[in-house]
Backbone as CSV, one residue per row, in Angstrom:
resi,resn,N_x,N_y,N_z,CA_x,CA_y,CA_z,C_x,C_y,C_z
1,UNK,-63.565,-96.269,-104.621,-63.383,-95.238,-103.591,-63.912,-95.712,-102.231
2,UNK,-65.131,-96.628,-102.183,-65.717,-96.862,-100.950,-64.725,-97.768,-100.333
3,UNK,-64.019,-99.025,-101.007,-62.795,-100.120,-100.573,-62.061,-99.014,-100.136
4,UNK,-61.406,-97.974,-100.852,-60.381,-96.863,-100.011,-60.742,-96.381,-98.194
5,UNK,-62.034,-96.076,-98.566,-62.347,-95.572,-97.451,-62.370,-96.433,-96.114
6,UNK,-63.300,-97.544,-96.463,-63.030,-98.649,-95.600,-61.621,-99.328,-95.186
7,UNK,-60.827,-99.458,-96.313,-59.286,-99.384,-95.265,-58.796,-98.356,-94.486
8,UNK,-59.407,-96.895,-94.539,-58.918,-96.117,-93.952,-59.456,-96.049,-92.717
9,UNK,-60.558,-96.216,-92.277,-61.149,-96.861,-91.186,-60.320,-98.100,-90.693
10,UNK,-60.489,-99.312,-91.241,-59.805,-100.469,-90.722,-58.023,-99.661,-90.263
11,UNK,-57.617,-98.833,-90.823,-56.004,-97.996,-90.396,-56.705,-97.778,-89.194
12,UNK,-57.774,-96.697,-89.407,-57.940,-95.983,-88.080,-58.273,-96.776,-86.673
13,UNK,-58.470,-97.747,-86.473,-59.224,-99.051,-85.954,-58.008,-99.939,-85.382
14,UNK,-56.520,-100.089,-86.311,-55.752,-101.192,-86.290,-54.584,-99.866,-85.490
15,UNK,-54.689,-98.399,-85.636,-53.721,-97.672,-84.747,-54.187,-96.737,-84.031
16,UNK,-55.726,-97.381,-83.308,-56.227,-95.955,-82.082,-55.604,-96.210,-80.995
17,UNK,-54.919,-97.117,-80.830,-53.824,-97.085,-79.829,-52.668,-96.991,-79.426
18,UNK,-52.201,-96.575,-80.896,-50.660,-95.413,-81.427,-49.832,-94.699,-81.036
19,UNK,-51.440,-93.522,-80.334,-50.674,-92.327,-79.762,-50.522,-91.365,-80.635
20,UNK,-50.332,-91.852,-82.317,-50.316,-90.896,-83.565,-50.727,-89.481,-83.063
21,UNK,-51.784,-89.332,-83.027,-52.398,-87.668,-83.067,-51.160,-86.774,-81.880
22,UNK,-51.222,-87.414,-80.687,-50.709,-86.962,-79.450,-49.293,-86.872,-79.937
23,UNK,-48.302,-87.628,-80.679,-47.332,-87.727,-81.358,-47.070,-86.593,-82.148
24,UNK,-47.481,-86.381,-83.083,-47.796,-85.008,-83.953,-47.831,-83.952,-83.232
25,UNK,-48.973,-83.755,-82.331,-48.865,-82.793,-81.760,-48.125,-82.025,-81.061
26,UNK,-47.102,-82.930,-80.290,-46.123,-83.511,-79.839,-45.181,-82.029,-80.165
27,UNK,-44.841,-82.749,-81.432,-44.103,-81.977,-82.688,-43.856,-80.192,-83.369
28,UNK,-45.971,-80.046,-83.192,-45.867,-78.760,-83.462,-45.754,-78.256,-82.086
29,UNK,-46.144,-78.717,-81.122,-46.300,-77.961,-80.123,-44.639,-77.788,-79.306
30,UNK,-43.353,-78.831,-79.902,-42.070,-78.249,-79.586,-42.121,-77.427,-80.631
31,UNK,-42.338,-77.114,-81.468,-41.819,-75.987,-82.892,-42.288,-74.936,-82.208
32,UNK,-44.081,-74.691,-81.563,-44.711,-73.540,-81.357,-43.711,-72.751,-79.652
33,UNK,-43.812,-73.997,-79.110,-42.557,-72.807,-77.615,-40.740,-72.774,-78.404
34,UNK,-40.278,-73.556,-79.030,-39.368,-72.817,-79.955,-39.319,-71.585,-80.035
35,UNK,-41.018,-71.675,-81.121,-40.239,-70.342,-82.007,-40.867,-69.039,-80.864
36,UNK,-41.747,-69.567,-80.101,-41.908,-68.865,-79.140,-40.886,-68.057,-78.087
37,UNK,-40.035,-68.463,-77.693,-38.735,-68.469,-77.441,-37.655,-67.567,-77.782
38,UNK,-37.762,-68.144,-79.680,-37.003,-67.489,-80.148,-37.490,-65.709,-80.649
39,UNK,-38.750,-65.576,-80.724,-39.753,-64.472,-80.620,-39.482,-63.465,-79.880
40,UNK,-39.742,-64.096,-78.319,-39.357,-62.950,-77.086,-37.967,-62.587,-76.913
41,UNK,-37.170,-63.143,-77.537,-35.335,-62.950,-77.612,-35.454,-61.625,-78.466
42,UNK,-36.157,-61.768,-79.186,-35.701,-60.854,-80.478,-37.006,-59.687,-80.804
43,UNK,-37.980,-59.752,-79.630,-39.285,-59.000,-79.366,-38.556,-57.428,-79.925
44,UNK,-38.189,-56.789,-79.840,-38.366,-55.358,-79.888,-37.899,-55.261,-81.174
45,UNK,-37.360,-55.975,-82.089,-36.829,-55.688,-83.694,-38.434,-55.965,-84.020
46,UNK,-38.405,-57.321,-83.911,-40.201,-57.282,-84.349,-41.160,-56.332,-84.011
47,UNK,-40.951,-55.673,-83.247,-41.918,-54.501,-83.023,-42.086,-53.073,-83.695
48,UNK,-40.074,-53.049,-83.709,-40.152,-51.994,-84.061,-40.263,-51.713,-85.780
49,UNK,-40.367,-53.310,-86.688,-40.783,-53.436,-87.681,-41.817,-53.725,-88.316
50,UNK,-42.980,-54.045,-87.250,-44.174,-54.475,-87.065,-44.489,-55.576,-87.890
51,UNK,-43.544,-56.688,-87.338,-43.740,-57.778,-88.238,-43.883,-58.608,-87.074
52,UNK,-44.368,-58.516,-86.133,-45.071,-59.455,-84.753,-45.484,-60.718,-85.343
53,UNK,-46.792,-60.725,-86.366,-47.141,-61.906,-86.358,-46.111,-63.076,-87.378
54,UNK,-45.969,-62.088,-88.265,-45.345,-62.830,-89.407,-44.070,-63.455,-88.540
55,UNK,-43.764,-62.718,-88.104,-42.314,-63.426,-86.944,-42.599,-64.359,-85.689
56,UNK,-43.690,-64.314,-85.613,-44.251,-65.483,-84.326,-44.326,-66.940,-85.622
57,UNK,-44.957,-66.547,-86.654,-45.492,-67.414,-88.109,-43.963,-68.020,-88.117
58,UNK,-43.151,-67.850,-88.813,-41.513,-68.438,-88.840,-40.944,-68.636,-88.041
59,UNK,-40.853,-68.204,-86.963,-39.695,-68.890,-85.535,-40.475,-69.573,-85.545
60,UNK,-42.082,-70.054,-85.095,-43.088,-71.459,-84.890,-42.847,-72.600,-86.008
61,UNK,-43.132,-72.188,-86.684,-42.991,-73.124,-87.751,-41.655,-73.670,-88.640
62,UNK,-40.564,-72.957,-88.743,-39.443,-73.074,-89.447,-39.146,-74.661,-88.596
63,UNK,-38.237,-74.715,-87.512,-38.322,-75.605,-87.083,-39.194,-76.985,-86.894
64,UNK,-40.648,-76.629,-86.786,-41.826,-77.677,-86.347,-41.799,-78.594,-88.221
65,UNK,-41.471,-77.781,-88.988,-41.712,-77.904,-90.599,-40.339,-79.027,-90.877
66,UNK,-39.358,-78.145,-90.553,-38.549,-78.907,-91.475,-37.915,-79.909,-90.246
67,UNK,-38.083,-79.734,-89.183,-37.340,-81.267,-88.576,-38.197,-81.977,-87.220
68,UNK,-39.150,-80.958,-86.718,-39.564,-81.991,-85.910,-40.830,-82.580,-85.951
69,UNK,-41.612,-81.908,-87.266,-42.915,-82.661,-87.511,-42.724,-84.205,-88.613
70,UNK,-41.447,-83.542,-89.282,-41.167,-84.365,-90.756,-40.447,-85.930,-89.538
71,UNK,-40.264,-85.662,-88.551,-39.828,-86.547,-87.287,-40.588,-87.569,-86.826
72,UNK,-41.626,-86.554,-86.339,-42.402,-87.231,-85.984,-43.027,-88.097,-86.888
73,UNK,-43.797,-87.681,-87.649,-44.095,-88.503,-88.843,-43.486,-89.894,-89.042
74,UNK,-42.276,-89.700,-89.525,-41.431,-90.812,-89.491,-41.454,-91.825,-88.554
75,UNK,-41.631,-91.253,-86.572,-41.751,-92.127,-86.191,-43.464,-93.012,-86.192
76,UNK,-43.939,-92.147,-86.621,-45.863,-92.582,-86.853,-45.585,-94.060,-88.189
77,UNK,-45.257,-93.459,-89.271,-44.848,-94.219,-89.946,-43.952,-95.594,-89.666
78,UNK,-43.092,-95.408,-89.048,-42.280,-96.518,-88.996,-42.760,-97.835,-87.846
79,UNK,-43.616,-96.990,-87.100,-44.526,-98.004,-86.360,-45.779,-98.888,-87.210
80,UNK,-46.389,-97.937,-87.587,-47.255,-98.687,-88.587,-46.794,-99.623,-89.438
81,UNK,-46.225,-99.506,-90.122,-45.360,-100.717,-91.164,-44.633,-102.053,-90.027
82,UNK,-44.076,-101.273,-88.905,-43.330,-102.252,-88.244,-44.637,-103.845,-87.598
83,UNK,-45.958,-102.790,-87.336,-46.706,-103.805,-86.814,-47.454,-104.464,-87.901
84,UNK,-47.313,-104.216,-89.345,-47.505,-104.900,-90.299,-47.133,-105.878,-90.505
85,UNK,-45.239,-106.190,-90.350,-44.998,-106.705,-91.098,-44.486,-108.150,-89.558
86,UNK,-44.556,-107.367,-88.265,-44.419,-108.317,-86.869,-45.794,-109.506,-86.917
87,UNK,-46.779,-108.760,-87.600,-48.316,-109.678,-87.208,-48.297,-110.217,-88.894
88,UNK,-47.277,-109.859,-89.641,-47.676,-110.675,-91.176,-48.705,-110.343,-91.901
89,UNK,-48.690,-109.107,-91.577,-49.935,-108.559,-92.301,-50.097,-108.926,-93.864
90,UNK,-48.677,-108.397,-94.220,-48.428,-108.143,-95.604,-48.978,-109.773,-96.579
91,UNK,-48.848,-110.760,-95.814,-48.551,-112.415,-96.798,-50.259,-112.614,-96.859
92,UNK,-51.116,-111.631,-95.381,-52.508,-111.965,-95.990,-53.179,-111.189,-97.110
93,UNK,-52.605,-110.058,-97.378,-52.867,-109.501,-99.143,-53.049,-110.928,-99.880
94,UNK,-52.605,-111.499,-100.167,-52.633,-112.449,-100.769,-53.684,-113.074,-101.298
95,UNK,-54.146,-113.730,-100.183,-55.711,-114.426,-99.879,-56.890,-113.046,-99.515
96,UNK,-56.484,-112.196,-99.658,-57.669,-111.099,-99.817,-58.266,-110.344,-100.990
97,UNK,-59.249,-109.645,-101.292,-59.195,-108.771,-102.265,-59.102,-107.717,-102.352
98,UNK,-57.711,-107.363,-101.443,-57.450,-106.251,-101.327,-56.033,-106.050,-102.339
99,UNK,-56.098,-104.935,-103.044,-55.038,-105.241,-104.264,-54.139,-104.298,-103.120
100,UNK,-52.615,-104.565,-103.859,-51.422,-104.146,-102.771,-51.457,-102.158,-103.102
101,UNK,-51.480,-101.533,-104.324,-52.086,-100.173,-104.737,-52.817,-99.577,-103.131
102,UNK,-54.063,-100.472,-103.348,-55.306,-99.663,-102.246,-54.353,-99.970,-100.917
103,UNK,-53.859,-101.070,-100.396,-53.011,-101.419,-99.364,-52.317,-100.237,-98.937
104,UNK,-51.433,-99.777,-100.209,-50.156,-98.570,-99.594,-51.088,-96.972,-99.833
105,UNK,-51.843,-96.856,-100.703,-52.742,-95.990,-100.921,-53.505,-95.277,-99.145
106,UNK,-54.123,-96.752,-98.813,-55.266,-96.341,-97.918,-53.828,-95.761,-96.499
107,UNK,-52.892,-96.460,-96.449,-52.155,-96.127,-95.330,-51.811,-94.425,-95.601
108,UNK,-51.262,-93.997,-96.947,-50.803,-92.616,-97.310,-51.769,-91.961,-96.928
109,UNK,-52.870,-92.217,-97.297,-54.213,-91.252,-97.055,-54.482,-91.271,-95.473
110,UNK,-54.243,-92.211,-95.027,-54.660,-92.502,-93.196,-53.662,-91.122,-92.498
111,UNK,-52.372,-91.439,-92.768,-51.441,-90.610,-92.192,-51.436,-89.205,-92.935
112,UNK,-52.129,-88.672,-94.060,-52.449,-87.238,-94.780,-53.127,-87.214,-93.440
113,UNK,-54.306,-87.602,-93.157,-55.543,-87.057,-92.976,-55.269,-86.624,-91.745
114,UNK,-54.542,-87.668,-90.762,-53.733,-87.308,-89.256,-52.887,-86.275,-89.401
115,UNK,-52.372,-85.584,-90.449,-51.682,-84.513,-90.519,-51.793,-83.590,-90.978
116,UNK,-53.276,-83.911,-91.500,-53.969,-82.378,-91.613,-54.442,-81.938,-90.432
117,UNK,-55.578,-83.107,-89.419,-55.482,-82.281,-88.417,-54.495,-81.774,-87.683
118,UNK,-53.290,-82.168,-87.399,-52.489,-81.765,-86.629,-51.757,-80.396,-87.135
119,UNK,-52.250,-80.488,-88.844,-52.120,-78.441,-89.030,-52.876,-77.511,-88.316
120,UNK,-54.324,-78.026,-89.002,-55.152,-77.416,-88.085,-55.226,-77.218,-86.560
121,UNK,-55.016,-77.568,-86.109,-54.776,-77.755,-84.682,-53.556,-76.478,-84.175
122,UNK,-52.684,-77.091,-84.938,-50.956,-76.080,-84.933,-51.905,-74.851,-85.279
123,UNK,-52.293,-74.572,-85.961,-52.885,-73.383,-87.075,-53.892,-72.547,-85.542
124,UNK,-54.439,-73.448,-84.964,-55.576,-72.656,-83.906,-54.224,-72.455,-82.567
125,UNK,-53.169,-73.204,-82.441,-52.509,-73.026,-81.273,-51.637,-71.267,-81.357
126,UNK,-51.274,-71.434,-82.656,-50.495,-70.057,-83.230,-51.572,-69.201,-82.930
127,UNK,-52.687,-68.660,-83.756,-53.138,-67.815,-82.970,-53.775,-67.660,-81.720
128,UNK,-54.272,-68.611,-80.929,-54.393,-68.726,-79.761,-53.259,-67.645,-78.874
129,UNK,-51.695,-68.370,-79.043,-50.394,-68.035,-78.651,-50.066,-66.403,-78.879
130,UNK,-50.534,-66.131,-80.691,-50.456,-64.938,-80.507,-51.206,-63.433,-79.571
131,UNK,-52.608,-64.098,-79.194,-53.343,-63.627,-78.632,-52.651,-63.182,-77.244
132,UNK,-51.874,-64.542,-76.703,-51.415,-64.236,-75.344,-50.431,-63.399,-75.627
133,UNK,-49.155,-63.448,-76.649,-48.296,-62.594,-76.264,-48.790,-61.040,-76.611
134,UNK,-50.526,-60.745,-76.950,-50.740,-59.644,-77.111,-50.407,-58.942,-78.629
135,UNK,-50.482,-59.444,-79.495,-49.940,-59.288,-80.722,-50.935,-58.244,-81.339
136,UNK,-50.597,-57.331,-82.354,-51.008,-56.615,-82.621,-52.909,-57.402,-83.598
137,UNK,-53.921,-56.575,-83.138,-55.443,-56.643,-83.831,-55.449,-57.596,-85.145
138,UNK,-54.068,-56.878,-85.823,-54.484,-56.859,-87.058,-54.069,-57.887,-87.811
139,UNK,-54.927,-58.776,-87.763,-53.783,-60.551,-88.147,-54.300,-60.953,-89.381
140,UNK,-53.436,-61.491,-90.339,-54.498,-62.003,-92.182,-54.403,-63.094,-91.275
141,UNK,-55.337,-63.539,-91.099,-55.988,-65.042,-90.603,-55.549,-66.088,-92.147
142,UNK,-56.504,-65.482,-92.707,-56.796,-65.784,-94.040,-55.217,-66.589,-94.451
143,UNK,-54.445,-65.506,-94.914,-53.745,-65.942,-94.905,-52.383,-66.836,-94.275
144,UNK,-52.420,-66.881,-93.281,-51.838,-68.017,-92.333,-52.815,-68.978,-92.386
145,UNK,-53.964,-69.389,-92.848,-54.836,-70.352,-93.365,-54.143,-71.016,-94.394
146,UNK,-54.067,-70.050,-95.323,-53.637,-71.087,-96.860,-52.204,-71.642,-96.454
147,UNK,-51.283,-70.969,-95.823,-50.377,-71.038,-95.572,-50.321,-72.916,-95.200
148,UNK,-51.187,-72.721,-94.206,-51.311,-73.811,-93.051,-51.566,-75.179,-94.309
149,UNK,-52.858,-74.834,-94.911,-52.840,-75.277,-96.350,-51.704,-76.049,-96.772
150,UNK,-51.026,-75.100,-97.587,-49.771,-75.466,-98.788,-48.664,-75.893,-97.415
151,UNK,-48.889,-76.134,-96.336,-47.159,-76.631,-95.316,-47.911,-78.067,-95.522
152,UNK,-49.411,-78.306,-95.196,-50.131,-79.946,-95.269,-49.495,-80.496,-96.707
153,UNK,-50.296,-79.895,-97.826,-49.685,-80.092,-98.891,-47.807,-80.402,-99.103
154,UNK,-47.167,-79.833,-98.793,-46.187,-80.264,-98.696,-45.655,-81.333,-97.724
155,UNK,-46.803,-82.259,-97.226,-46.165,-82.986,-96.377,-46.381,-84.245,-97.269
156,UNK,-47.302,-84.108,-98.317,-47.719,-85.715,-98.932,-46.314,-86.454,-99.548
157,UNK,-45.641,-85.510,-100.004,-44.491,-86.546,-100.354,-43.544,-87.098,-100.027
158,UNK,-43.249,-86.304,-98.435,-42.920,-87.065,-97.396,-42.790,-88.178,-96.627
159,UNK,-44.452,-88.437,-96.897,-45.372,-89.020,-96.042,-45.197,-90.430,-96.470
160,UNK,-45.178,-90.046,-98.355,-45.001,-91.775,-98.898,-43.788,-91.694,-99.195
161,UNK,-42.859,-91.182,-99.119,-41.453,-91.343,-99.154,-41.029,-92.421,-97.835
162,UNK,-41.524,-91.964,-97.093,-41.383,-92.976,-95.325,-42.306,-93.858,-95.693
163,UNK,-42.849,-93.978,-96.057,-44.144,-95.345,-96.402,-42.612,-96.447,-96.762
164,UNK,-42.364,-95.864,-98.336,-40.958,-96.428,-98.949,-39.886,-96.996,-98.262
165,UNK,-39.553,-96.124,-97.230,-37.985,-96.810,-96.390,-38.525,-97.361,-95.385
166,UNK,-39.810,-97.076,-94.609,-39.945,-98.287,-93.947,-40.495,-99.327,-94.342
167,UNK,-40.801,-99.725,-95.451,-40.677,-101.242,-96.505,-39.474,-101.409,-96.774
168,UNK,-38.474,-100.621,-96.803,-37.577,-101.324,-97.418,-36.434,-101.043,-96.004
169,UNK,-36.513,-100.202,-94.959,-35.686,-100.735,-94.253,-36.486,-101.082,-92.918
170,UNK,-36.051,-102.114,-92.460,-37.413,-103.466,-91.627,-36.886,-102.774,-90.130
171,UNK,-35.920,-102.470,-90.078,-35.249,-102.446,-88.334,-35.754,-100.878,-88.111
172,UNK,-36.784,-100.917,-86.758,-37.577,-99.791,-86.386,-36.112,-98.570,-86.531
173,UNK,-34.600,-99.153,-85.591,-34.358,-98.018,-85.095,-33.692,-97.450,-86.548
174,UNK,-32.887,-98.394,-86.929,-32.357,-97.850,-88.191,-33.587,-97.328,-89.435
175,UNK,-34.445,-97.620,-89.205,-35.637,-96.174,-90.347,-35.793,-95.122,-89.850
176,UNK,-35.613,-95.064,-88.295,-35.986,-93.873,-87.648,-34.398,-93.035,-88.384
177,UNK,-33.205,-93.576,-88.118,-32.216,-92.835,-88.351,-31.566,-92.654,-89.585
178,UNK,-32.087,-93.505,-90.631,-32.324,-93.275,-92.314,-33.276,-91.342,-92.449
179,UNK,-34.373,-91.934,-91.726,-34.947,-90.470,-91.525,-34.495,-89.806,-91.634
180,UNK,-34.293,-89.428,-89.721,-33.547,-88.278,-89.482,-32.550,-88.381,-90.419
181,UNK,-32.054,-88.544,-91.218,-30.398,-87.995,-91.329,-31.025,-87.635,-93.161
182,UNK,-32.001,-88.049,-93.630,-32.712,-87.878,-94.966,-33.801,-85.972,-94.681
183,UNK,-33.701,-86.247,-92.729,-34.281,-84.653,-92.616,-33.170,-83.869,-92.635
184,UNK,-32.384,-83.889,-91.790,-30.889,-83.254,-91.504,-30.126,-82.876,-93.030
185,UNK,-29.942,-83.475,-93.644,-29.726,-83.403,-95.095,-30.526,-82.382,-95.671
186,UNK,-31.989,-82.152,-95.732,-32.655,-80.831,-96.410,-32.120,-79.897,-95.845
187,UNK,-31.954,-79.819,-94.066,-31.836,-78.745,-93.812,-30.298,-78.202,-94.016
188,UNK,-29.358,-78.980,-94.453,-27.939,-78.183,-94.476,-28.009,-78.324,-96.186
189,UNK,-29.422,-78.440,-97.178,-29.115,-78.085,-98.066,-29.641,-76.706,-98.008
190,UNK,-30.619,-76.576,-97.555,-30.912,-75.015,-97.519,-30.202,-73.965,-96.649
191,UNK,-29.777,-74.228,-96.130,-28.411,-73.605,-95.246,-27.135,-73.099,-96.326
192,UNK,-27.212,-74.234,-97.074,-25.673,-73.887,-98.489,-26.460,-73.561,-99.384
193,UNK,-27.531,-73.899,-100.082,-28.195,-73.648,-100.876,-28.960,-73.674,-100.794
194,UNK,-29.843,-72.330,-100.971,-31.583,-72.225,-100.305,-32.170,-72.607,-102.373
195,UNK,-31.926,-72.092,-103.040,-32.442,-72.541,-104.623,-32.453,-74.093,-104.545
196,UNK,-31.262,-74.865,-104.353,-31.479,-76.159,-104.418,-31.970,-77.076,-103.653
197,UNK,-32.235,-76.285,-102.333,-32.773,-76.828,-101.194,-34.570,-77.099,-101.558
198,UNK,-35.208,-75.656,-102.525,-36.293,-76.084,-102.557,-37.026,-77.551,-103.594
199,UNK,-35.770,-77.980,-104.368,-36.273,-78.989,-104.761,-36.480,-80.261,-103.895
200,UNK,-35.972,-80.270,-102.425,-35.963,-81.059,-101.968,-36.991,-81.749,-101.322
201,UNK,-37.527,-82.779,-101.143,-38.795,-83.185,-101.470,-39.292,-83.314,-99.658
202,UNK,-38.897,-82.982,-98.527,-38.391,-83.219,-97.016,-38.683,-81.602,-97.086
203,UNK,-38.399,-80.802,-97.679,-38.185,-79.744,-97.449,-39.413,-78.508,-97.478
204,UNK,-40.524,-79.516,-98.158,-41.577,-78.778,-98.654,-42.545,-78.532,-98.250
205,UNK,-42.559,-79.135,-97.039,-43.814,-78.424,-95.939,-43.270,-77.386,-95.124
206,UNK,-42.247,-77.135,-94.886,-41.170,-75.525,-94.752,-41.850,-74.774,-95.568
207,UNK,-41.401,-75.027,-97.063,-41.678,-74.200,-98.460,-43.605,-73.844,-98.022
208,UNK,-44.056,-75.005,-97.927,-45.572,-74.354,-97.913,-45.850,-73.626,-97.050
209,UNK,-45.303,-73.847,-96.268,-45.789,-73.037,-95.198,-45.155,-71.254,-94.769
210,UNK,-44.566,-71.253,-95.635,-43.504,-69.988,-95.960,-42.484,-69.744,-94.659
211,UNK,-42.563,-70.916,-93.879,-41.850,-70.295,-92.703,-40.518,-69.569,-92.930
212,UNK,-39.806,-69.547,-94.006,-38.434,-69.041,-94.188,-38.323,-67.660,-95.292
213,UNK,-39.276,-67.534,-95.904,-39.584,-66.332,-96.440,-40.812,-65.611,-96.541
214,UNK,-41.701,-65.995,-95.554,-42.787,-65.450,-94.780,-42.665,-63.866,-96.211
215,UNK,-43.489,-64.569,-97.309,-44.104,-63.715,-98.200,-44.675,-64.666,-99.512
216,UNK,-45.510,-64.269,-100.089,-46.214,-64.830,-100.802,-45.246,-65.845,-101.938
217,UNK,-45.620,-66.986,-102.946,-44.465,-67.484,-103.629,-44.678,-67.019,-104.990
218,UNK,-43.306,-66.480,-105.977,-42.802,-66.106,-107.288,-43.618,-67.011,-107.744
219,UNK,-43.468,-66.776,-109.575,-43.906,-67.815,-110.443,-43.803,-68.531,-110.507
220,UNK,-41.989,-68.625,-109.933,-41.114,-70.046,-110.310,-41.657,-70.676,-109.169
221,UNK,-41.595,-70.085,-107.758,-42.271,-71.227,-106.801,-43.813,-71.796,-107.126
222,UNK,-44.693,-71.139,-107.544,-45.778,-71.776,-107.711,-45.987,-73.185,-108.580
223,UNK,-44.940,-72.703,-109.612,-44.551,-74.120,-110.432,-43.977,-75.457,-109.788
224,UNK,-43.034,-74.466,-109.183,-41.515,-76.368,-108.666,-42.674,-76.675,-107.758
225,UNK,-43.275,-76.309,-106.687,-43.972,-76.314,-105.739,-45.109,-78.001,-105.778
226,UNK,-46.260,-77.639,-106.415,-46.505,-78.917,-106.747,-45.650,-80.210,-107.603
227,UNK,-45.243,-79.334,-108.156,-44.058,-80.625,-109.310,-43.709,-81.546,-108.648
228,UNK,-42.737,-80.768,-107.529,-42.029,-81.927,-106.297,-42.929,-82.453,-105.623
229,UNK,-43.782,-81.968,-105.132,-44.902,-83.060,-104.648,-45.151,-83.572,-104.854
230,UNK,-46.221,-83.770,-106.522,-46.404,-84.918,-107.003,-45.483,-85.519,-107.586
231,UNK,-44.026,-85.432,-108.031,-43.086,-86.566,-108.175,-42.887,-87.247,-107.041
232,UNK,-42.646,-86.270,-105.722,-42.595,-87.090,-103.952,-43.459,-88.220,-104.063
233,UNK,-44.589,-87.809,-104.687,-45.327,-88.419,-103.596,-45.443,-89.954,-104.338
234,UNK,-45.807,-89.715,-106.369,-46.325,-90.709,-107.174,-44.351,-91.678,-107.271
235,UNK,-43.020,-90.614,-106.740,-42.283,-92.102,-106.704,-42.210,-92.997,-105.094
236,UNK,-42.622,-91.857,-103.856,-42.993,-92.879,-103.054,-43.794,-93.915,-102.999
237,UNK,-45.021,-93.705,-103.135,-46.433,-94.346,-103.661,-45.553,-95.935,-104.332
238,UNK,-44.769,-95.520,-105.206,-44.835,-96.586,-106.733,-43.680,-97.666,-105.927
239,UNK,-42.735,-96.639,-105.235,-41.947,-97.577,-104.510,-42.213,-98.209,-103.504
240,UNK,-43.143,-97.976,-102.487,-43.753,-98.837,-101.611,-44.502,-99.591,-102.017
241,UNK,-45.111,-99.594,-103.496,-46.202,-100.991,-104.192,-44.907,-102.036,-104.359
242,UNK,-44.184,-101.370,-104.921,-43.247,-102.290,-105.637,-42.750,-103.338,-104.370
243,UNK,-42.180,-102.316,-103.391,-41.441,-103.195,-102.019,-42.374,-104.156,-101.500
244,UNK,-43.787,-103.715,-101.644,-44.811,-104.810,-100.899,-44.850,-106.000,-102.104
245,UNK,-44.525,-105.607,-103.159,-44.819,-106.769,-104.262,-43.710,-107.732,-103.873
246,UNK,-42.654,-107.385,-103.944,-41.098,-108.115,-103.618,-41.496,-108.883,-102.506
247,UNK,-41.975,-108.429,-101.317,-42.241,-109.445,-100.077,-43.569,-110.579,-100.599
248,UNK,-44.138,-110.332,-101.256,-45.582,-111.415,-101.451,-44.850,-112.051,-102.449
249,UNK,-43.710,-111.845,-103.038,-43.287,-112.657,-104.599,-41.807,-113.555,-103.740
């Protein structure tokens, strides 16, 4: 665990000059004047249903969730790997004792941890935001907490899913547009099919975050919910060991 940690440092060390955090933020903060946007368009239904916050909660996030954080990311990701593999990072595994596991491990965990804060962060800007547009006293904090929670959680399998295609596809612009079009794809599955959409593994920091049915999740969601995650995440994970093995072999 301590070798983990120390690569995650040496991450943090090899990309404080990234931009990562500011990137992210980037992200929620187009989702948060979005749904902001889309809020004051449609202000007096929300009022007169008194669903103010919960409706500031989904116009903010629906968007920031399913295409422009899962975006950003991608482009966080696809830089990191790119300056891996420009400086040869990958051929000094070799001569180190660093096994290739902790290698793709410590990077997944580097980019979790950058995207938890950048929930948190999103999480203090929303109510901040709601404050200004005057929103009614009575807010479950609490719950737009867990919320904030289970949208992080749904980002891990994402996270090493892009670990995956940018090992295996080398050209910055074409991973960026493998991406996008691997985000674009969740979202016109849930558009035709919202049931089959939630298996989709892109799709699940939406799902955590309830931005699209802004109410607590069924049985059945509590189940698929982690499932897809940890399949996201343990066949990204397995496929980015594998791709780094192929380049050292």
């Amino acid at each position: 665990m301590k070798k983990i940690m120390n690569l995650i440092y040496i991450e943090h060390l090899k990309n404080k000059r990234s931009m990562a955090m500011p990137i992210l933020l980037v992200g929620s903060f187009f989702g948060l004047m979005l749904g902001t946007f889309l809020y004051a368009a449609n202000k007096q239904v929300f009022i007169k249903s008194h669903t103010q916050w919960l409706a500031l909660w989904g116009e903010s996030n629906l968007f920031a969730a399913q295409i422009f954080i899962p975006m950003f990311l991608g482009i966080i990701v696809a830089k990191n790997i790119k300056n891996e593999l420009d400086n040869n990072n990958l051929l000094r595994i070799i001569v180190s004792p660093i096994k290739v596991p902790q290698f793709i491990m410590s990077k997944w965990l580097y980019i979790v941890l950058l995207n938890l804060m950048n929930q948190v962060i999103s999480f203090l800007f929303f109510i901040i935001m709601g404050h200004l547009l005057h929103l009614p006293g009575s807010v479950n904090i609490g719950r737009f907490l867990v919320w904030s929670i289970m949208g992080w959680l749904g980002s891990l399998g994402i996270i090493a899913i892009q670990i995956w295609i940018a090992l295996q596809v080398e050209h910055f612009t074409l991973n960026l547009l493998v991406n996008f079009g691997a985000i674009i794809f969740g979202l016109m599955i849930s558009i035709i099919n919202d049931t089959l959409g939630s298996f989709y593994p892109y799709n699940q920091m939406m799902i955590g975050l309830h931005a699209k049915t802004l109410s607590n999740f069924s049985v059945n969601q509590m189940m698929t919910f982690p499932i897809i995650i940890i399949l996201s995440t343990v066949i990204g994970l397995v496929g980015a060991t594998m791709a780094v093995k192929r380049v050292l072999n």
